[in-house]
C-alpha positions, 0 to 999 in steps of 0.5 A, a space after each residue: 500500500 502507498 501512504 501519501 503523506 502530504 496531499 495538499 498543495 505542491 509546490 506550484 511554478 511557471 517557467 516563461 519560454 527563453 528562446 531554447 526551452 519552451 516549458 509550458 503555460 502549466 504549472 510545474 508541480 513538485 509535491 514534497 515529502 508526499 510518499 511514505 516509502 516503503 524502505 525495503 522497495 521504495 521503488 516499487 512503492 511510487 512505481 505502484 502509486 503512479 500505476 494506480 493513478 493511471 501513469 504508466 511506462 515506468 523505469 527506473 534511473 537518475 536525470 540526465 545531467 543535460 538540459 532536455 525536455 519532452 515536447 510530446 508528453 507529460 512527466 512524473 519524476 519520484 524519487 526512491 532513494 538519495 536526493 539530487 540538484 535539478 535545474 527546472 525550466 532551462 537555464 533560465 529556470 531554477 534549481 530545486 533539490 528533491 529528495 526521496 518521497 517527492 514527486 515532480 510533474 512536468 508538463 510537456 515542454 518543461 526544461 530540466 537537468 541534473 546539477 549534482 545527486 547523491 550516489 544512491 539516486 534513483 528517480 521513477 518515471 511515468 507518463 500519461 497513457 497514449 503518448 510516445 516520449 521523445 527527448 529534446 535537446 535545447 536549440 532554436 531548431 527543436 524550439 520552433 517544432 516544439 512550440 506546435 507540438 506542446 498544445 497537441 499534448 493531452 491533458 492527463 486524466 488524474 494526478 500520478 500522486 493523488 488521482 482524479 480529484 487531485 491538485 494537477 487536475 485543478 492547477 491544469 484545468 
């Protein structure tokens, strides 16, 4: 069973477009210190919450260490173990650390890069269903392309943290 500790409200930003990097007129979310993890397989605990609200081709990695994005879907980053330093919306973003049991949720188009992380760093992935997940490097040409394809994008179904009657379905509707 997943406990979410902290349901309430995320942490809430709007990252403006710079040119390279057109993160989107949704709202990055980050729930901090929302999953109660299970110590023996925190993995399995988010890769089961996210399931459970209807997120699914999870894997299991860190953030690259490279400014990228994904202008055809939308991302759930939870962090299972360690914690790490990862610039949101670009270079001209800002740089937050997560630690395990906080979840990030991107819209399409959002920036982000991996600063520093601790050795144990091990982040889930998900998306909403229906959506092939390409990664973007940051440059005019992608910008341009991108910028028609981040409105095509579907709006999720439910929160990959707290469901169909969660902060992300009021926050992007």
């Amino acid at each position: 069973m997943t406990v979410v500790r902290n349901p309430a409200e995320p942490l809430a930003i709007v990252f403006e477009d710079d040119g390279l990097v057109p993160n989107n007129i949704l709202p990055f979310l980050v729930y901090q210190s929302a999953v109660k993890l299970d110590p023996k397989q925190p993995e399995a605990t988010i890769e089961n919450l996210f399931e459970a609200n209807g997120w699914d081709g999870t894997w299991r990695n860190g953030v690259y260490d490279y400014l990228h994005y994904h202008a055809t879907v939308h991302e759930a980053l939870g962090v299972a173990r360690g914690r790490a330093r990862v610039r949101f919306g670009g270079d001209h973003g800002q740089e937050l650390d997560i630690k395990a049991g906080d979840v990030a949720i991107l819209p399409a188009g959002t920036g982000h890069q991996c600063i520093e992380a601790s050795d144990d760093f091990c982040v889930i992935g998900a998306y909403p269903p229906g959506a092939e997940m390409e990664i973007t490097r940051a440059t005019p040409e992608n910008h341009a392309r991108a910028l028609t394809r981040i409105p095509q994008v579907a709006l999720p179904l439910a929160d990959p943290v707290t469901g169909k009657h969660g902060a992300l379905m009021r926050l992007w509707r």
